[in-house]
C-alpha positions as CSV (number, residue, x, y, z in Angstrom):
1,X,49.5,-69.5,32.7
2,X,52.4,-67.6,34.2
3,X,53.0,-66.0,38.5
4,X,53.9,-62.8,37.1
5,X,50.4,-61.5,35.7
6,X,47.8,-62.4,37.2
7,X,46.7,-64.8,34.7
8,X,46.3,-67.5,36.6
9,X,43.2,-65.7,38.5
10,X,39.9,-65.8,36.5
11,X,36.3,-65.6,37.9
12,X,36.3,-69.2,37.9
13,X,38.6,-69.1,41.1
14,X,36.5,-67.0,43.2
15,X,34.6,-69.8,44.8
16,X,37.7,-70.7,46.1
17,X,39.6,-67.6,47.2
18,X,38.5,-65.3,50.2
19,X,37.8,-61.7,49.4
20,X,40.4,-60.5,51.4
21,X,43.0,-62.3,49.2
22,X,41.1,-61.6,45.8
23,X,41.8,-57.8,46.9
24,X,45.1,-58.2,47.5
25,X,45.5,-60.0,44.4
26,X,44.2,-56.9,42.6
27,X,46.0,-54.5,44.9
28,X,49.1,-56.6,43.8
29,X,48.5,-56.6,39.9
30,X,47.8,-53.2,39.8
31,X,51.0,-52.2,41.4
32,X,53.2,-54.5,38.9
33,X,50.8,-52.7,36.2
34,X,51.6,-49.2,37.4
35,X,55.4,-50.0,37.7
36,X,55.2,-51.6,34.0
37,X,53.7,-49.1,32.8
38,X,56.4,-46.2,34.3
39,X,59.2,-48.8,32.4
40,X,57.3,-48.7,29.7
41,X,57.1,-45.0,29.6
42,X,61.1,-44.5,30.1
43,X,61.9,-47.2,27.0
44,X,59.9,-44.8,24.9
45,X,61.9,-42.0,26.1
46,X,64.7,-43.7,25.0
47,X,63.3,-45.1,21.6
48,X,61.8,-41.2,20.8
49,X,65.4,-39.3,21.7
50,X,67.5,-42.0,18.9
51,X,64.9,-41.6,16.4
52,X,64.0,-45.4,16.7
53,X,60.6,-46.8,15.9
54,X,59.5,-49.9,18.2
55,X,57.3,-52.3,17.2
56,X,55.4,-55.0,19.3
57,X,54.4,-57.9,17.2
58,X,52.0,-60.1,18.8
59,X,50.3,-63.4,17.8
60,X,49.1,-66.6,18.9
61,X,52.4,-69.3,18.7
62,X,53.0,-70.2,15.2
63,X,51.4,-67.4,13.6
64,X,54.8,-66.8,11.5
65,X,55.9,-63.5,13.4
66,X,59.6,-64.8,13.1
67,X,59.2,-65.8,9.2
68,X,57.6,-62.3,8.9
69,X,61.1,-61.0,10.2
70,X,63.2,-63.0,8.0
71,X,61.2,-61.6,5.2
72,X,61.2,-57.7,6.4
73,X,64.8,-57.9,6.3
74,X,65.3,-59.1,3.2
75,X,63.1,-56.7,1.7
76,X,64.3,-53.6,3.6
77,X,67.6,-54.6,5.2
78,X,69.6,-52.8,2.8
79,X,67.9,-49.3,3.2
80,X,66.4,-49.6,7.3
81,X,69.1,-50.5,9.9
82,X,67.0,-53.4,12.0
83,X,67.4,-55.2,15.1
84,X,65.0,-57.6,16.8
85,X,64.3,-58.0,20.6
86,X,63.1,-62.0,21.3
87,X,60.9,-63.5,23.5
88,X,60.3,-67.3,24.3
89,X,59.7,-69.1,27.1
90,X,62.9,-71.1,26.4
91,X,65.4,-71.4,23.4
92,X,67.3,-68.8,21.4
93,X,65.7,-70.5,18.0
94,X,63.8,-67.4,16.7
95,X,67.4,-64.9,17.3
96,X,69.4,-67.7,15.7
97,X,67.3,-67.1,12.3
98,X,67.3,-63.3,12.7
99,X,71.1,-62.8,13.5
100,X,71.7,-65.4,10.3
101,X,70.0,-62.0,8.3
102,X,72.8,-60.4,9.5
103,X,70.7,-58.3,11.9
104,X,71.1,-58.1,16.0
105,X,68.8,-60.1,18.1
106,X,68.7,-60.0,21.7
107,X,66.8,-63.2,22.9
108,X,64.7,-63.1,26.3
109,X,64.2,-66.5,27.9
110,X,61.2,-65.8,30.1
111,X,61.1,-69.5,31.8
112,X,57.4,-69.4,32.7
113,X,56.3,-66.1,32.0
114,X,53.9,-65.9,29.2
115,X,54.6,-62.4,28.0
116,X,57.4,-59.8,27.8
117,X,57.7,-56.7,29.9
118,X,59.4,-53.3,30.0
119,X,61.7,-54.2,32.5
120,X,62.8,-56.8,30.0
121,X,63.3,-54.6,27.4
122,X,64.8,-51.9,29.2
123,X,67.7,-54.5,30.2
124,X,68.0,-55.8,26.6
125,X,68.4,-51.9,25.3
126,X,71.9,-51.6,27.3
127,X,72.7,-54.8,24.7
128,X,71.9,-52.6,21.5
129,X,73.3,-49.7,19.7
130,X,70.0,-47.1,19.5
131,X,71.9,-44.8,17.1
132,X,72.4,-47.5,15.4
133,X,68.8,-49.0,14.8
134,X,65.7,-47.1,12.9
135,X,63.6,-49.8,13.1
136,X,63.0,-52.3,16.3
137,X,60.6,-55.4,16.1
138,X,59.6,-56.8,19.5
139,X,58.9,-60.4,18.9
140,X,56.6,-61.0,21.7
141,X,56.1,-64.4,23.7
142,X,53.0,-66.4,21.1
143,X,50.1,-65.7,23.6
144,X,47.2,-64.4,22.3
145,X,46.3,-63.2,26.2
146,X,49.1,-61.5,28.5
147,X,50.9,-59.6,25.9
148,X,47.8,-57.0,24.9
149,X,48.1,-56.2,28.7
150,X,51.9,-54.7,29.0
151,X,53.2,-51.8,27.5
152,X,56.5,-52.1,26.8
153,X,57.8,-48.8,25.4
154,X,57.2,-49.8,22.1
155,X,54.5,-46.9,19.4
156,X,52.7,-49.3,17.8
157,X,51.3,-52.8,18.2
158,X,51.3,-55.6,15.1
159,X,49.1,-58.3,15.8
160,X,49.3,-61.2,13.2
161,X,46.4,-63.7,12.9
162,X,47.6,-66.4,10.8
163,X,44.8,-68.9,8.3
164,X,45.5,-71.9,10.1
165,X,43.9,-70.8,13.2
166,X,40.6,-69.5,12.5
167,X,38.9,-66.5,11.4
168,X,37.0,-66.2,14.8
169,X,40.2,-65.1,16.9
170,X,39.1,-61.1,16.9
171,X,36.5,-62.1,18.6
172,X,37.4,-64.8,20.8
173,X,40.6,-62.5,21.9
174,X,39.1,-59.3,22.3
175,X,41.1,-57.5,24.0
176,X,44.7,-58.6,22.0
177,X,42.8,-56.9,19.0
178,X,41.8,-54.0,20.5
179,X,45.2,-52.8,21.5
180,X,46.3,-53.3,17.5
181,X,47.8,-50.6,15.4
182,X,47.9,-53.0,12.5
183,X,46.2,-56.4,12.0
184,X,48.0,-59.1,9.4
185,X,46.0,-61.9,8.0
186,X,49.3,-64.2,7.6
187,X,50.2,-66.9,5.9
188,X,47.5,-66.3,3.4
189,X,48.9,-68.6,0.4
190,X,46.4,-71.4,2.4
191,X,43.3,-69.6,2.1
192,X,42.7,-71.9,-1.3
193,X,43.2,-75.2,1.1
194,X,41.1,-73.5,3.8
195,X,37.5,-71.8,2.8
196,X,36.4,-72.4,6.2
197,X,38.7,-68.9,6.8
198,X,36.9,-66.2,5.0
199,X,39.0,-62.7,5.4
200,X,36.1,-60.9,5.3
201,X,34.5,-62.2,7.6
202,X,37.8,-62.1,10.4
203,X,37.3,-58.3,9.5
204,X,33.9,-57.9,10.5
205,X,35.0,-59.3,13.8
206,X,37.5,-56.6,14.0
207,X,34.9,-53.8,13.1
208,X,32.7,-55.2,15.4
209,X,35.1,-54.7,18.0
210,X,35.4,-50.9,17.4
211,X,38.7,-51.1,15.8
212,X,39.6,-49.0,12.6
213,X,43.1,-50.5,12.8
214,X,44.0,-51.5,9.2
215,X,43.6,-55.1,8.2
216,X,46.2,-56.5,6.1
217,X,46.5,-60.2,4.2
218,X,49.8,-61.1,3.3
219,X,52.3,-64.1,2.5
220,X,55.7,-64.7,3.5
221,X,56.0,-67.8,1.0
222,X,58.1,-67.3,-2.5
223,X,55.2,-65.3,-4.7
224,X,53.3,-64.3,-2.1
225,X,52.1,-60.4,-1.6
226,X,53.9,-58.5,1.4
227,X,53.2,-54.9,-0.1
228,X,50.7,-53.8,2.1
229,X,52.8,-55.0,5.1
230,X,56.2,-53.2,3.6
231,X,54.0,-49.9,2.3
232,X,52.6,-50.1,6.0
233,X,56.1,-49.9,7.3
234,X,58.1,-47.4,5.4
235,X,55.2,-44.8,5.5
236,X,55.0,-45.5,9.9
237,X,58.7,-44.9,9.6
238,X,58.5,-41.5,7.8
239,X,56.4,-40.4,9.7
240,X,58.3,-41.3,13.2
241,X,60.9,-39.6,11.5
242,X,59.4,-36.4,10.7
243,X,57.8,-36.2,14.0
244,X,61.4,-36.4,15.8
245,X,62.8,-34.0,13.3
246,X,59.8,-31.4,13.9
247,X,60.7,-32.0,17.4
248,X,64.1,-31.1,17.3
């Protein structure tokens, strides 16, 4: 999937790859995971000494991370001061419809990479005003895979799983579930056009995976319920906030 991840390498390689190189492949991965990981670690320094709360949202592509956006800000805008970091493999489509909120978007063409990383970020913080922001979203590359792997700074991981794609997905992605904070069932005004996805049972997949991460169902469409989402968010944000205060 991408050359900077080690993706590509599965266990259905290994008949093909000596096990000299298969060690040096892992020697190599976990040297770009340790460095990631020490990014990672100074972003949050960063994040924890403005007061900002950062926010990875994860999903497969078209899950409706960016319409969830659109929709945050319109419900919060006026009280939360929000700014967006984007990642795509190419376009600056997704910033476009944030920055028409009203609301700064940094955009991060990846080209082939699959995934954001701290490095990433890190460069697209010296484009943002932290004591400006309260709340960052980090709309992560659509990739239900590379992203669970690469902390980016951020305190808490969103992962969306949206009715279209199945109800299976906890438990065909494991390990993209286990890293979530917060589960949202999106795009939930479908469920009456698709009973094959049963919420209920895309739950049990997450309980099954040792997760008590809260499971949410909401809808970004006109009428559609975004309350558990928006209660989620304001009470995360208090709490960052009286954290840092206690701190101080």
């Amino acid at each position: 999937m991408c050359n900077t991840c080690g993706c590509q390498h599965t266990h259905t390689h290994d008949h093909s790859i000596a096990s000299e190189h298969k060690q040096v492949a892992v020697d190599v991965l976990t040297g770009l995971l340790s460095e990631n990981d020490h990014q990672a670690a100074h972003n949050r320094e960063h994040f924890n000494h403005h007061g900002v709360l950062a926010l990875n949202l994860m999903s497969s592509p078209g899950a409706g991370k960016t319409s969830l956006l659109e929709a945050t800000i319109d419900a919060l805008g006026h009280t939360v001061r929000i700014a967006v970091i984007e990642g795509d493999l190419e376009t600056e489509n997704d910033a476009e419809r944030i920055r028409a909120k009203g609301v700064p978007a940094i955009q991060i063409t990846t080209g082939g990479a699959c995934h954001l990383d701290a490095q990433q970020i890190h460069s697209a913080l010296h484009q943002l005003n932290l004591n400006d922001i309260d709340l960052l979203f980090i709309e992560n590359v659509g990739n239900l895979v590379c992203p669970a792997s690469f902390d980016l700074g951020q305190h808490h991981n969103v992962t969306l799983l949206s009715v279209p794609e199945g109800d299976d997905k906890p438990a065909k992605y494991p390990v993209m579930f286990r890293v979530s904070d917060l589960v949202l069932c999106t795009k939930a005004d479908l469920l009456p056009f698709l009973p094959e996805f049963q919420p209920v049972r895309a739950e049990r997949h997450l309980r099954n995976l040792a997760s008590s991460a809260p499971f949410a169902i909401v809808s970004t469409r006109s009428g559609g319920d975004l309350e558990p989402w928006l209660n989620w968010l304001q009470t995360t944000l208090a709490a960052h906030k009286a954290v840092d205060l206690t701190a101080e």
